[in-house]
Each structure stands twice: as C-alpha cells, then as structure tokens.
C-alpha positions in Angstrom: -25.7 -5.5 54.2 -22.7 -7.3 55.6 -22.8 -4.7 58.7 -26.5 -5.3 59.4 -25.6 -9.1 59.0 -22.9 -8.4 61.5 -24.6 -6.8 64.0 -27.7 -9.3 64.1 -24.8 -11.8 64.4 -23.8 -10.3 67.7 -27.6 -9.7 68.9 -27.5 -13.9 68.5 -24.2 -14.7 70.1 -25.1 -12.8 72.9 -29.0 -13.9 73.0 -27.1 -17.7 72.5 -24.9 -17.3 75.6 -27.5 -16.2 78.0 -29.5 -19.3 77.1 -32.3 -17.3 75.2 -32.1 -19.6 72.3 -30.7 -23.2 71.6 -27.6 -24.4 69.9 -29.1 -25.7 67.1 -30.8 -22.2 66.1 -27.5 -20.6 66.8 -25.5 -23.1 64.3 -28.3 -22.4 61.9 -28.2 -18.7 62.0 -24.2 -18.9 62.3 -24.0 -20.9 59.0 -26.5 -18.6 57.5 -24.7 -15.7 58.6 -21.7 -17.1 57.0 -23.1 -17.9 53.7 -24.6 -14.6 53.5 -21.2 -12.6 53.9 -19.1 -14.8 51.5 -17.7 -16.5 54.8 -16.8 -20.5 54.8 -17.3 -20.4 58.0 -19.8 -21.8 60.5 -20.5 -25.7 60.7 -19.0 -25.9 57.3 -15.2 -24.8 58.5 -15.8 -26.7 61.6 -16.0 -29.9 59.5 -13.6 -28.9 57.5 -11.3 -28.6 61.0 -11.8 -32.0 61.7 -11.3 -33.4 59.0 -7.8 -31.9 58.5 -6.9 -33.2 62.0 -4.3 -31.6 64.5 -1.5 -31.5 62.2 -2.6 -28.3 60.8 -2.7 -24.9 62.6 -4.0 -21.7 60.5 -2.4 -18.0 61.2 -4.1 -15.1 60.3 -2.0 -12.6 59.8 -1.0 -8.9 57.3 -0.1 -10.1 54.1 2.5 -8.7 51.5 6.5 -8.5 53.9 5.3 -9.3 57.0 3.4 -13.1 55.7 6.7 -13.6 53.9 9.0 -13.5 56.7 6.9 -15.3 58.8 6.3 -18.2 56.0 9.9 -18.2 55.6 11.6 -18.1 59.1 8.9 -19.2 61.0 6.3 -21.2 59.5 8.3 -23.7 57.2 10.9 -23.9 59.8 8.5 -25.4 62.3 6.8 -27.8 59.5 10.3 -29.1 58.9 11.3 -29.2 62.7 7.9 -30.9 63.6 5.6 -32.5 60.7 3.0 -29.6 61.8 2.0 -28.0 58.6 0.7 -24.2 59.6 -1.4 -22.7 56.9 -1.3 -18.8 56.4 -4.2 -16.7 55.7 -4.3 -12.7 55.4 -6.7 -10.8 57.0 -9.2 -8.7 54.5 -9.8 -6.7 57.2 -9.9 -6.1 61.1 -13.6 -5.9 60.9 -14.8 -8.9 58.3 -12.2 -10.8 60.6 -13.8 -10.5 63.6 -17.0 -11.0 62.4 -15.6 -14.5 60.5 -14.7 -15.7 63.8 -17.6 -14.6 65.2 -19.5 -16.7 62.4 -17.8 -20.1 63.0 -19.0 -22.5 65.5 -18.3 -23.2 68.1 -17.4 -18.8 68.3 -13.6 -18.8 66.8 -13.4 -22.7 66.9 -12.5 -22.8 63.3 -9.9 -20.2 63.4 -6.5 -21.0 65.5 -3.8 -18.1 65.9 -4.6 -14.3 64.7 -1.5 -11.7 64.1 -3.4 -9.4 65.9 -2.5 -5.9 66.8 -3.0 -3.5 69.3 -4.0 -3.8 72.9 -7.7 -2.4 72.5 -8.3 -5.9 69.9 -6.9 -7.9 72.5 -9.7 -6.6 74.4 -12.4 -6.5 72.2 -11.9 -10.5 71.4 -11.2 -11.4 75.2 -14.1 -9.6 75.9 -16.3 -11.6 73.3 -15.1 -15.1 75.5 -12.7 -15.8 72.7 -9.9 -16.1 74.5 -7.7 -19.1 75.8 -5.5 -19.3 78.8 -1.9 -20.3 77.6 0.1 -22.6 80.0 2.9 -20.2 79.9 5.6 -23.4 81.3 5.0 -25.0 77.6 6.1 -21.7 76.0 9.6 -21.1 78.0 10.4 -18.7 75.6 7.8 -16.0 77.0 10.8 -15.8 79.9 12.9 -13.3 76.9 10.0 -11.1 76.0 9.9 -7.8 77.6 8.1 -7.5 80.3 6.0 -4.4 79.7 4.5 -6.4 77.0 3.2 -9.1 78.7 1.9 -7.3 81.6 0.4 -4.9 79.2 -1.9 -7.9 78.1 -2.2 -9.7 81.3 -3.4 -6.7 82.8 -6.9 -7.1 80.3 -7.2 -10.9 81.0 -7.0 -11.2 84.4 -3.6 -12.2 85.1 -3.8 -14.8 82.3 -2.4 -14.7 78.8 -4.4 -15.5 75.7 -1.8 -14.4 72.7 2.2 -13.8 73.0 3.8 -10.5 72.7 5.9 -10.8 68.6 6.7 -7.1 67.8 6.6 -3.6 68.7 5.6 -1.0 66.7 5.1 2.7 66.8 2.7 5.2 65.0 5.7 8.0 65.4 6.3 11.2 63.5 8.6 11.2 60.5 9.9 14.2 58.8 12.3 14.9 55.6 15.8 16.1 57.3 16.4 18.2 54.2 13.6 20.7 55.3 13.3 20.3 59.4 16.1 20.3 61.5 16.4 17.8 64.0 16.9 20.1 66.3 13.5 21.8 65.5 11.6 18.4 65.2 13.3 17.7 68.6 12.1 21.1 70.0 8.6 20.6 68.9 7.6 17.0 69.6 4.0 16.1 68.6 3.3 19.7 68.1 5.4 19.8 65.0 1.9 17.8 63.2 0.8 21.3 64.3 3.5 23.8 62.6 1.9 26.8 61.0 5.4 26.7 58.8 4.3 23.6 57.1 1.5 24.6 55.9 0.7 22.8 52.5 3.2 20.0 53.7 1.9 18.0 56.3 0.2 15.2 55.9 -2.2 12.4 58.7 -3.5 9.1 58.4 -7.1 9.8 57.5 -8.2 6.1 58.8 -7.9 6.2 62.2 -9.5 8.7 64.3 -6.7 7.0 67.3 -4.0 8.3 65.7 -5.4 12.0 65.3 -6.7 12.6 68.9 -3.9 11.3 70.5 -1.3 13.3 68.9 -3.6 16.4 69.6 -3.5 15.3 72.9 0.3 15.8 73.3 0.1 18.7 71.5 -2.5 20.2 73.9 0.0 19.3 76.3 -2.5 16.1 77.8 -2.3 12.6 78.6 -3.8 10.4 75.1 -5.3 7.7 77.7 -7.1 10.3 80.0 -8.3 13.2 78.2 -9.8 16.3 80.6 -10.2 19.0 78.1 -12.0 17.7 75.1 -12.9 20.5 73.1 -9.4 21.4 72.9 -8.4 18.6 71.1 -10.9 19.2 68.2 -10.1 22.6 68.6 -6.5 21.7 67.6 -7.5 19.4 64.9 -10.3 21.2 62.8 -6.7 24.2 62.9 -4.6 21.4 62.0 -6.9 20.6 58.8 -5.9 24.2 57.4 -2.1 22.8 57.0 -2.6 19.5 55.6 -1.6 18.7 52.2 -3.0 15.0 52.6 -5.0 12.9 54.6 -3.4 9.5 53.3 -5.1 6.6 53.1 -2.3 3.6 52.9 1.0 2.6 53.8 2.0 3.1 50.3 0.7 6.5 50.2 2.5 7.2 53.3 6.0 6.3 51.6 5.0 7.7 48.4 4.6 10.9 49.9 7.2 11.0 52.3 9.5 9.6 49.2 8.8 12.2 46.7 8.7 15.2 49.3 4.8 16.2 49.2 5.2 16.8 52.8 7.6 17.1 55.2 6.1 15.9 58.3 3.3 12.9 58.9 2.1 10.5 62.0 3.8 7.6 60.2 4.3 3.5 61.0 7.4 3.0 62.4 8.2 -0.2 60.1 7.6 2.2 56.8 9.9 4.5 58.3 12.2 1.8 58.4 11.9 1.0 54.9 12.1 4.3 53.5 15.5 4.9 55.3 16.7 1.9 54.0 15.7 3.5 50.2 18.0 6.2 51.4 15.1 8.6 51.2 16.4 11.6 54.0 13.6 10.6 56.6 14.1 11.1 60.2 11.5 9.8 63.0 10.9 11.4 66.1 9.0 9.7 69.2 8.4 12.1 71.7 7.3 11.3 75.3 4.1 9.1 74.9 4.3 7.6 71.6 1.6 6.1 70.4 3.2 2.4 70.6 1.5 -0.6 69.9 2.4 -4.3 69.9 1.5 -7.1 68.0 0.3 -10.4 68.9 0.2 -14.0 68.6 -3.9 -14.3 69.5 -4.7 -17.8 70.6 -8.6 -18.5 70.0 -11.1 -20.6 71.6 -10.7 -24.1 70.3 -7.1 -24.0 69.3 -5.0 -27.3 69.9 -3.2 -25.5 72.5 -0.6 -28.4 72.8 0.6 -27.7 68.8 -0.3 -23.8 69.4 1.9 -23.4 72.2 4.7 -25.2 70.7 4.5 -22.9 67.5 4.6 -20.1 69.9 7.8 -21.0 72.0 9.1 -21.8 68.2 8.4 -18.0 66.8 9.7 -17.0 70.3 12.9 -18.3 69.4 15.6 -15.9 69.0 16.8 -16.7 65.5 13.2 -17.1 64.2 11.8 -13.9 66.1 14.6 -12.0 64.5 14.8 -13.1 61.2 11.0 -12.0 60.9 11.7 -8.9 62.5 14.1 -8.0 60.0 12.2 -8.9 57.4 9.3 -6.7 58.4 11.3 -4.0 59.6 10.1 -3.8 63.2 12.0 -5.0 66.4 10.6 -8.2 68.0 9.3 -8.2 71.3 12.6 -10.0 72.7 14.2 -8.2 75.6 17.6 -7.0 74.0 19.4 -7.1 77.3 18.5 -11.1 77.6 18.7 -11.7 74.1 21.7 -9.9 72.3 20.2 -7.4 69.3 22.0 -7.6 65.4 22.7 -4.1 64.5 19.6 -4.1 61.9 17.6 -4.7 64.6 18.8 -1.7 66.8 18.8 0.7 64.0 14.8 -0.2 63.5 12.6 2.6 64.7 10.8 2.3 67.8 13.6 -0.1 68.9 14.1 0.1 72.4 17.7 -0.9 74.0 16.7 -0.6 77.7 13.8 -3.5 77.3 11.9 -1.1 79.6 10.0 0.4 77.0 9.8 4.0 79.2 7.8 6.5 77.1 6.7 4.0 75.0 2.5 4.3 76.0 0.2 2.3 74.9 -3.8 2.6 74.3 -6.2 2.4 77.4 -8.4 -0.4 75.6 -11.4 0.4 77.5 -10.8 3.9 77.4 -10.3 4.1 73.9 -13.2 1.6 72.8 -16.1 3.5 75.0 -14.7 6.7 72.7 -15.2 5.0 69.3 -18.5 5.8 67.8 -18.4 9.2 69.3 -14.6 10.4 68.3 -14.7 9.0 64.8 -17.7 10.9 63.8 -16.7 13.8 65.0 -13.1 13.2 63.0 -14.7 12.4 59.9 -16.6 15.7 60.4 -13.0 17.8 61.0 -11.4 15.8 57.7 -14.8 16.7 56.0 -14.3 20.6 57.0 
C-alpha cells in the first residue's frame, strides 16, 4: 500500500508543479497521503513548525553510534553555545524518508537538515526541487573540507551547494589476516570477492545491488561508473554465488560474521571495519584502486531557516566537534588533514585519507547509477535467488 501511496504521491507533486492542479488539492491529497502512511506530516507538521518557531532545527539522521556522537559533540554543544535547541530524529528508512518529505507541505518544508548519504541521494532530492542554495561566506568552515568533496556535490547542483560534506566512508573489502595474507589480498584486489579458494567463506551485502556490480566491475577489470561489457559482470556474479557462504543482511551480521570467522573475506563498511579492529578481532581492509567511497552529508531542505542552519553547519564543521563525532562513529570527517591536523584515532580509521586528495577514492555517477536501478536490481535479486 504505502508504495502505491508513494508513487501517486509523486504523480501529484509533479501534476502540482506543472500547474495541472491547485494548491489546495495538493495540501489535501498531501495530508491525506500522510495520514495514510502513518506520516505527521503534511499541513499538520507545517503547523506544528510554526508553532515551535526558529529556535528549533530538526536532523534526520542513522540512529544507534552515529546519533550519539552527534547529540553529544555536536548538537548539545551548539544548544548550549546558542539557545538553538536541535531535535534529532532517525531515519526508518531511505525510502519512507523521502517519501515523508515528499508528504509535507510546502515539499520538505517541515523537515530541516537530513544525514544523508551518498552522492546519487544528493541527486535524487536536488532533482525533486528540494534543495537550498547555502551562502557558503556564513559557513567559513566549508574552507577545511576537502575539496574533492565539495566539488563532488557542486558538480550535481550547478555550481551551488545544498548540504556540507561531514564524513567519508568506504564500502571496502575486509578479510581475516589469520587465513589471507596481506600480501595475497594485496595481489588480488576486488577480485579476491571472486577467489575460487574461498569457497564456502565469502560473504556480500545482499541489499544493495551497487555494491555487487561495482565490485564485479573491478574485477572484470572495468570502470564501476561506465560499464562497456555488461554481461560480463553478471557473468562474474551468478560464478561468485557458487562461493558465498552469506549474503548478509545488516551491519551486525557483517561483524558477527566477520567476528566469529564464518568467512574470510566480505564488501564491508569501512566504519564496522573500524570497530571490529578496535574488538581486536584480526581484520584487515583492503581498498584497491576505485573504491567504492561514499560521503555523507549535511542536506539542507527547502524551507529550512537557513540563517540557524548555516550556523549549525559552520558549528559541526568545527574541528573539535567534527572530530569528536568522527571518533565516535569510527569514520574520518570530511576535514582536510593537511589544514586541519588529524589525532591518531582518526588516521588509523579505514578509508582515512592523509593526502586530502582523496586519489582512488571514486565515487558513484548519480545519474549513471540511478537510470540503472530498476533494471540491475532485478536482475541481482535474480543471481542471489540462483
């Protein structure tokens, strides 16, 4: 129900913006569409905005570590530093996310700063007019973060930025050091995913079609963001299927297999790699040339107070916030380390980069990677379904 919901929901923004049909029908449906997926969204949130005034600003954002250390060195620092209270909200889910924001009225009016991550979202909610255009001279702290990140991002919004670059992050390749050599997971790269030696102990996230195709890509010795010979990336990947032990599901799964040596080589997050280590669990990550490297995101939406948004911002860019939380979550912030001196917790994170320069580091083609969607991940849940 809540898709079909969704996707008449989008039929009506769009019908709304090209003038087919008036505001008032469009508030009515929104606050229908709202009511109908459990949302307090809509007109309803929008009151509830104004009546809360400017001295409030909402973050959406992961729950469990990563809310903590933001509550604790960003959020209550600020309240205390400027009478702003920000309230903190977890996501239930990329998806019923977007399509709350999508619900509220006016389109993300009721919603303020999202932890978003990713460049392909970024595009996918710029895209949908839900963007804002920062005034980068109230947020002098953007001058420290690395510059691949930002350009990354202005590069989809037209010069402009709508969210600023908070962490880095990689979906990199772990592997226990008590059964692969460095040397051999050196050797290999990406195609160590694809060792017929680990057969039985290999394991994929089953979630994310992404993840799969590009690291067949490598393997197939192609470029993730342009790829010329398609057939020979689900040829790799239906093979690949006759090693796995696991298609996990979860971070936790991830670390619980990984932990308890299940298997001995995985795509795996860079931050759980992180914590795993720090468990003293023998883990070893690997991040061959072309990564599959994200960021994360401080996304700005369309009717934010951007006077107490952007002062937030410059606050969370600050380096004693900014690294607090990135120890706390276990990956490195998006500070350049050659402006802003790194702690050694910092530079022993995964996916850490000391140059700034972020070389090999690649990140998704959004529009490449979004026109692929419905196509690639039915055809992967077809390969995990043999």
């Amino acid at each position: 129900m809540a898709k079909d919901v969704g996707k008449r929901l989008d039929e009506v923004q769009d019908a709304y913006r090209q003038g087919e049909i008036s505001r008032r029908d469009f508030v009515k449906f929104a606050g229908m569409a709202g009511a109908a997926l459990g949302i307090m969204g809509g007109p309803f949130g929008l009151v509830r905005q104004a009546l809360a005034g400017s001295k409030n600003i909402t973050c959406h954002s992961w729950g469990g570590s990563t809310s903590e250390a933001l509550r604790q060195f960003a959020f209550d620092p600020f309240t205390k530093a400027s009478g702003i209270k920000v309230i903190d909200a977890a996501f239930t889910g990329m998806d019923a996310f977007l399509t709350q924001v999508k619900a509220s009225y006016p389109p993300g009016g009721e919603f303020n700063i999202a932890h978003l991550s990713a460049v392909y979202d970024y595009a996918r909610y710029t895209d949908l007019g839900f963007g804002v255009e920062l005034d980068e001279s109230k947020i002098p702290n953007l001058k420290n973060v690395m510059t691949k990140m930002t350009d990354t991002l202005r590069g989809i919004s037209g010069g402009k930025l709508s969210a600023a670059p908070y962490d880095l992050g990689q979906t990199g390749i772990a592997y226990n050091t008590d059964k692969i050599s460095r040397d051999k997971a050196e050797k290999l790269g990406a195609s160590l995913l694809f060792d017929k030696s680990l057969k039985g102990k290999l394991g994929t996230w089953g979630g994310d079609f992404r993840t799969n195709v590009w690291y067949a890509a490598l393997h197939t010795g192609q470029n993730p963001n342009k790829i010329t010979d398609e057939g020979a990336i689900w040829d790799a990947l239906k093979a690949q299927r006759k090693l796995m032990k696991k298609y996990w599901a979860s971070g936790s799964e991830l670390m619980s297999l990984l932990g308890n040596g299940e298997i001995y080589a995985t795509v795996a997050w860079s931050g759980r790699v992180a914590a795993l280590q720090e468990q003293g669990h023998p883990i070893g990550y690997l991040s061959p040339d072309g990564t599959y490297s994200w960021m994360e995101y401080m996304y700005v939406l369309k009717g934010t107070d951007l006077t107490v948004a952007q002062k937030l911002l410059n606050f969370m860019l600050e380096p004693e916030a900014a690294i607090a939380v990135a120890k706390g979550q276990n990956y490195p912030p998006s500070l350049d380390p050659t402006k802003v001196p790194m702690p050694e917790e910092v530079q022993k994170l995964p996916a850490f980069d000391p140059t700034g320069k972020l070389d090999g580091y690649l990140f998704a083609d959004p529009a490449y990677w979004n026109s692929k969607q419905l196509d690639w991940a039915e055809k992967w849940d077809r390969v995990m379904a043999g």
